[in-house]
N, C-alpha and C positions, 0 to 999 in steps of 0.2 A: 764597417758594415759590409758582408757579403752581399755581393750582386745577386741580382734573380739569376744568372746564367750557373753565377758558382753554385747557388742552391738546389738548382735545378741537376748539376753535377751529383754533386753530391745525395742528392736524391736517387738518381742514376745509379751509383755509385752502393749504397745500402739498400738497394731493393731485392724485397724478399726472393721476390720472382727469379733473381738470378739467382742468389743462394739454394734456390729449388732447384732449378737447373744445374747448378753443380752436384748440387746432392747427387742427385739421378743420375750424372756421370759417373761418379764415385760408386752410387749402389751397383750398377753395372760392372763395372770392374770386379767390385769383391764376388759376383757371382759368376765374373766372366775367369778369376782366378782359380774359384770354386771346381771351375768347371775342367778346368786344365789340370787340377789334382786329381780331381776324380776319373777322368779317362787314362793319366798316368799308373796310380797308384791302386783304384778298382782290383780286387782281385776278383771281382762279378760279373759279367758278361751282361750290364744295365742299358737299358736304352741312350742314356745319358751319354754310353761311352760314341754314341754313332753319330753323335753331331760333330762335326768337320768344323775342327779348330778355325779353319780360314772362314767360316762362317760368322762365325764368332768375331772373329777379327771385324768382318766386314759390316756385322751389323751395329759394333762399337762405330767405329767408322760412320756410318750411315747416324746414328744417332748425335756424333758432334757434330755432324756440318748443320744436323735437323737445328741445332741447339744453337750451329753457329746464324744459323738464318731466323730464328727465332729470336735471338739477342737485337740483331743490325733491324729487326721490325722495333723489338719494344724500343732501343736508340733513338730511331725516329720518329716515333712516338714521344717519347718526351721530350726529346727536340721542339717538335712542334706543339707541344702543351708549353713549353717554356717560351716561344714566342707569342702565344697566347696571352699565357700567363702579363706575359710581359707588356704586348698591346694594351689588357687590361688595366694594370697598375696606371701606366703611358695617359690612359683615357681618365682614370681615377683622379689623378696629381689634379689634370686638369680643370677637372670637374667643382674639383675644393678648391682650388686657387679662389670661388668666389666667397665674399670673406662679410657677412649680412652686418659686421658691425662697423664698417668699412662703409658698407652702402649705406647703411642708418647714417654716418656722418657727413657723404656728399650731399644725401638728403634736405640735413640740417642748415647745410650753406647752398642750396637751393632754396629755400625758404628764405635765410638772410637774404640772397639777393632778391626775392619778392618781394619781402618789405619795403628792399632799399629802392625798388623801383616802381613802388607805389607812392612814398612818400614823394619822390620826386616827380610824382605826378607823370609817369610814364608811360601811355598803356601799351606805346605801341613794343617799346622791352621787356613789358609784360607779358603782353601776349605772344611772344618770340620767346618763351618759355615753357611754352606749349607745344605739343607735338602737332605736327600734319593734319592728325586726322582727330585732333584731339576733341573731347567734347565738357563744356561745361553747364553742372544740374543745381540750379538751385532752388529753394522755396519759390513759390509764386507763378513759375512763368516755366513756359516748355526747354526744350535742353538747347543750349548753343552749341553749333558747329561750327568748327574751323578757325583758324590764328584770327581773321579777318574778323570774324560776328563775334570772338571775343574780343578784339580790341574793345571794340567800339560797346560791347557792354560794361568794361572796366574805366573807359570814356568816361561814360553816364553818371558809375556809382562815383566817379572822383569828382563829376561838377556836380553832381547833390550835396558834398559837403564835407563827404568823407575823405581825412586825409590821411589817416594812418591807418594798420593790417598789420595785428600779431597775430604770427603763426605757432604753437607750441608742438610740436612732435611727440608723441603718446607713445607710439611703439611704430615698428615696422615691420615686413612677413615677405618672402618674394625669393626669386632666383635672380641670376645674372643680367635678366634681359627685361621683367617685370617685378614692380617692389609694388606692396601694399602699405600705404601710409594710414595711422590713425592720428587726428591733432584736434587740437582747442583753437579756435578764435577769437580776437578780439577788435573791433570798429573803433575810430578813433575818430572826434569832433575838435581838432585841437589839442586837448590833454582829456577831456573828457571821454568814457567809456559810454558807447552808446548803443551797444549789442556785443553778445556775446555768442557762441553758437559751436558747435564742431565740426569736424568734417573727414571724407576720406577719398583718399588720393591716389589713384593707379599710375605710379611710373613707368616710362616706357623709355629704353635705349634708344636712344636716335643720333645719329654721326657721334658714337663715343659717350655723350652725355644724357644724364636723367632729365626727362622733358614730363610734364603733368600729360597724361592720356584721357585719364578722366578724372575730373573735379566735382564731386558731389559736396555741399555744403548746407548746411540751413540754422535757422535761428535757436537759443535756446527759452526767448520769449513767449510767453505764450500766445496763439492767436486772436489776432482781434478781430 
């Protein structure tokens, strides 16, 4: 595969614009040879003949250097579209390096480890899965702020009785730095299913890793 620099050559290389500018060198010529037959060969006493060959000469002249300073601008010109060009791509690669079915999968063993550290009755691993400033919304009661007040509400929900938390993963939406999770849940009493409900989850990069930002969740019960 050609590099941007060769293409950018090459570009260079088949532009019209020069071939215009030769052109016009060339039409010059044949009228500037025109012109030397006719002040030779004229048997007519023309205007044509009083123009001063060294003129001639010199406005050829005058017109390739015009043409050579006109080339070294358009050169640097796409020079500098070609480093452009180039930064772009540079910026591009980069951009798509992030990879949404890649993140759907760290996702999904973010979630393994919540279950697995619910089950073990763990809040304070749990809520050390959460971000800084993270906050958790659910049915019934105002929003939680911070690792700290969700400990201690994930405390609560495990000595009520509940020992188990499936999470299923519905879909995902997001860039490198924020993912939008849609999922299913299910409450566990033992082996028994004792609510069920959805939820959705705003991931947030924090030292490297997907951390919950925010935790919206609520019942699919109807109220009582």
């Amino acid at each position: 595969m050609l590099s941007s620099n060769r293409l950018c050559e090459a570009e260079l290389y088949n532009s019209t614009i020069f071939n215009f500018i030769y052109s016009k060198i060339n039409h010059f010529e044949l009228i500037h040879n025109l012109l030397i037959f006719n002040t030779l060969y004229s048997p007519y006493n023309l205007p044509l003949e009083f123009i001063p060959i060294f003129k001639i000469y010199k406005m050829k002249k005058t017109l390739k250097l015009c043409a050579s300073l006109i080339m070294t601008l358009l050169f640097i010109s796409f020079f500098t579209s070609c480093n452009n060009k180039a930064e772009e791509t540079n910026e591009t690669v980069a951009e798509s390096s992030f990879n949404i079915t890649t993140a759907k999968e760290e996702i999904v063993n973010a979630n393994k480890e919540f279950m697995k550290l619910f089950a073990d009755n763990d809040s304070i691993g749990l809520s050390n899965l959460y971000s800084q400033d993270a906050k958790l919304m659910m049915n019934g009661t105002t929003a939680i702020l911070g690792r700290k007040n969700i400990q201690s509400t994930f405390s609560g929900i495990m000595n009520s009785g509940i020992s188990n938390v499936s999470l299923k993963t519905i879909d995902v939406w997001g860039t490198e730095n924020l993912i939008t999770e849609e999922g299913g849940l299910s409450l566990f009493v033992g082996d028994t299913v004792v609510d069920q409900g959805k939820y959705i989850v705003l991931w947030k990069k924090e030292d490297g890793k997907w951390k919950l930002f925010r935790d919206i969740f609520n019942s699919n019960l109807p109220a009582q």
